[in-house]
C-alpha positions, 0 to 999 in steps of 0.5 A: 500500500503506497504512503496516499492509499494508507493516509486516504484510508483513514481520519483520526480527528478529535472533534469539539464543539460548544454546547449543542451540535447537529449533523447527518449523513443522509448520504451514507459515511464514506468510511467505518467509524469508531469514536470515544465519547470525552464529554458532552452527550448525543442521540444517533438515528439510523434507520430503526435505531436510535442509540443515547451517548453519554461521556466515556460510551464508545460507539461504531458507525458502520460505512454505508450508514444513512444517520443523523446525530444531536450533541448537547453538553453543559460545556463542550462536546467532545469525542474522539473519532477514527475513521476507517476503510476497511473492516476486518472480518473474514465472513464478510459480516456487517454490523449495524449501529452501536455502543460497544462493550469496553473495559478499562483496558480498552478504554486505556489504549484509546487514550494512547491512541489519542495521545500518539495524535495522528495516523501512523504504522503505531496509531493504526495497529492500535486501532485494529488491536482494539476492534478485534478485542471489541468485534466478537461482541458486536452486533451485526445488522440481522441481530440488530433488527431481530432483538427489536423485533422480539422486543415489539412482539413481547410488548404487543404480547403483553398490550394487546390493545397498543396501537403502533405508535404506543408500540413504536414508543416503547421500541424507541423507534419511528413508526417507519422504523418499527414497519421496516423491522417487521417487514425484515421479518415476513409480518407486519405490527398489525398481523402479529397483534391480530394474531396474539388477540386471537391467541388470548382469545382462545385461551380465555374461551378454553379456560375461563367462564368469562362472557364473550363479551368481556373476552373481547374487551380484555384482547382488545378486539372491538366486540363480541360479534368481530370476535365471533367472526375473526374465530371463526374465519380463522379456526372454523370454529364458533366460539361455543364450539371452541369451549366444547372441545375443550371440555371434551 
């Protein structure tokens, strides 16, 4: 690799700012990033995510990544950021956005990373030293977007009367965001509520005396006689029918 290549390669930059600061990249980063929060705070939106920073969080923007970023501090904003090209890994997985699990021994080769000041043959050993003792407990983009997933379906599960935007709330996402995660999984917010109502519907039936009636309101249906016609599209059964094999 010639001296241009190497130097094109990567940005080792410490970036300062007074009080508040807002960026974005809708174009997508022209390089990986990995940056060591020094003071201040912020709040990155990528997509479906959106991960708080405080002072001495270490975070990794992937290259590619479409993301916007708010910064605010008492004083200054400070973090050290260093970009870079080419992201070793031999499967050729990709991470999403994130904070990463640092100890202090890490925490201590950034501050001699910042110490040496630039790029250099030391700098950038030190660099690749640190990302492959934090890479295997990185996330990668499917993880990502299945761990929320799971987190939307386990809160629906528990709120069966959650609308999507109560439900996008909690995720800590936008109501696009919360779509595209469920879209990456084959459903949608609503088909999974749905079919979760009828779930807790059937239970009720096969294990309660409750009223039909009272069944609807408690899943979150909008009456007895929607209730009778969901069940009965999708099981071909009435409901007495349903409380009869169950007793049999």
């Amino acid at each position: 690799m010639n001296d241009i290549l190497f130097s094109q390669s990567f940005i080792f930059t410490t970036y300062t700012f007074n009080r508040t600061h807002n960026h974005n990249s809708l174009d997508g980063t022209n390089y990986n990033f990995i940056a060591y929060m020094r003071s201040g705070e912020g709040t990155l939106m990528c997509g479906n995510s959106e991960i708080s920073i405080q002072p001495n969080d270490i975070f990794f923007i992937p290259y590619g990544c479409r993301y916007t970023s708010s910064w605010h501090g008492n004083d200054e904003i400070i973090w050290d950021s260093y970009a870079f090209l080419h992201c070793p890994d031999p499967h050729d997985i990709h991470y999403s956005m994130q904070k990463l699990q640092a100890d202090e021994s890490i925490r201590q080769m950034f501050d001699m990373l910042s110490d040496i000041g630039e790029v250099n043959c030391r700098s950038v050993g030190l660099l690749y030293t640190i990302f492959s003792l934090i890479q295997p407990k990185m996330v990668t983009e499917s993880q990502s977007s299945s761990i929320m997933y799971k987190k939307a379906v386990d809160y629906i599960s528990k709120n069966l009367t959650a609308a999507v935007a109560d439900i996008a709330k909690f995720c800590n996402i936008s109501e696009s965001g919360l779509y595209m995660t469920f879209r990456d999984h084959g459903t949608t917010p609503m088909k999974i509520k749905n079919q979760l109502q009828l779930e807790r519907a059937i239970l009720l039936l096969r294990t309660t005396d409750l009223t039909v009636e009272d069944i609807a309101e408690r899943t979150g249906l909008n009456s007895s006689a929607y209730l009778i016609r969901i069940l009965k599209r999708y099981t071909g059964k009435t409901t007495r029918e349903i409380r009869k094999n169950m007793m049999m």
